[in-house]
N, C-alpha and C positions, 0 to 999 in steps of 0.2 A: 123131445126132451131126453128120450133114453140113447140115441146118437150124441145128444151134447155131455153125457154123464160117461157114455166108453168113450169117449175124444178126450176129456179132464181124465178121467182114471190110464188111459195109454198113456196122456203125458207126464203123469206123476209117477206111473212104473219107470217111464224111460230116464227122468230125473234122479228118480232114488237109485237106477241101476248105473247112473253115470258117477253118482256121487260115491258109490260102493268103490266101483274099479278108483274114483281117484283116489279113495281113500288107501285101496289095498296097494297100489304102485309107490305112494307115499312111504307107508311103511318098508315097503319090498327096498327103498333106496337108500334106508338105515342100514347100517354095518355096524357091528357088536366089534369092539375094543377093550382095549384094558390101558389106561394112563400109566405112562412108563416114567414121564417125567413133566415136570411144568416149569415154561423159563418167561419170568412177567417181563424180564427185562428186554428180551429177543422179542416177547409176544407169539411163542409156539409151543406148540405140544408134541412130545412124541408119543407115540401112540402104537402098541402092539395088536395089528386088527386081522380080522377077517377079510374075505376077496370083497371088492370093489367093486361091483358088478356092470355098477354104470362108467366106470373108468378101466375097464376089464384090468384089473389090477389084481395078482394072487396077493393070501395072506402074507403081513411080513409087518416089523416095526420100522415105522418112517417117521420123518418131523415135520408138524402142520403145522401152516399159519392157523391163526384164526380171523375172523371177522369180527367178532366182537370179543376186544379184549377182556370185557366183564366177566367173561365164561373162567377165565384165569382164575378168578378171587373162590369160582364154586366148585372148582375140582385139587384133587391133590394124585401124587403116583396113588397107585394097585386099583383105584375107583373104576370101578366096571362100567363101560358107557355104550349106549347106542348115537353113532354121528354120523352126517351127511357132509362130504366133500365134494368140493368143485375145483376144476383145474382152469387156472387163468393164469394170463401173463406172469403174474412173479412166483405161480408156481400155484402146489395145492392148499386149497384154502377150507379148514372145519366153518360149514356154514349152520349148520347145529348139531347141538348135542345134548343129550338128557341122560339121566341115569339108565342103566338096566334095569329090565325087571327082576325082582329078585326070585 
């Protein structure tokens, strides 16, 4: 019985320590920006950000698509954001975004 209680407790350590790193890599692939401009009609954002780390890309202000053009209606310029980009065929795409913390 107490081999079957460290086998459940080793695999719920190794669980909760898998969920921490993904949790912490999650965050780690947010980039802090500041909304420079919003164009509903283009369906992009410019955006003055920080490095890119998973796109080894220094800071600088650029123009993203987005993926869900919803994101359009919730932001306006100077709005402080944390957002995740991805690069594909037509180019960089904001795949989310949420507020800063304040």
């Amino acid at each position: 019985m107490k081999a079957i209680k460290n086998i459940t407790l080793a695999a719920l350590l190794a669980a909760t320590a898998a969920l921490s790193n993904s949790v912490i890599a999650q965050a780690a692939e947010m980039t802090d920006g500041e909304i420079r401009k919003v164009d509903k009609d283009s369906k992009k954002l410019t955006i003055k950000h920080g490095e890119i780390k998973s796109l080894d890309m220094p800071g600088m202000t650029m123009v993203f698509q987005v993926k869900d053009p919803a994101v359009l209606d919730r932001v306006k310029a100077g709005d402080k954001i944390r957002f995740k980009v991805e690069k594909n065929a037509s180019g960089f795409v904001v795949t989310e975004l949420q507020p800063a913390a304040k």
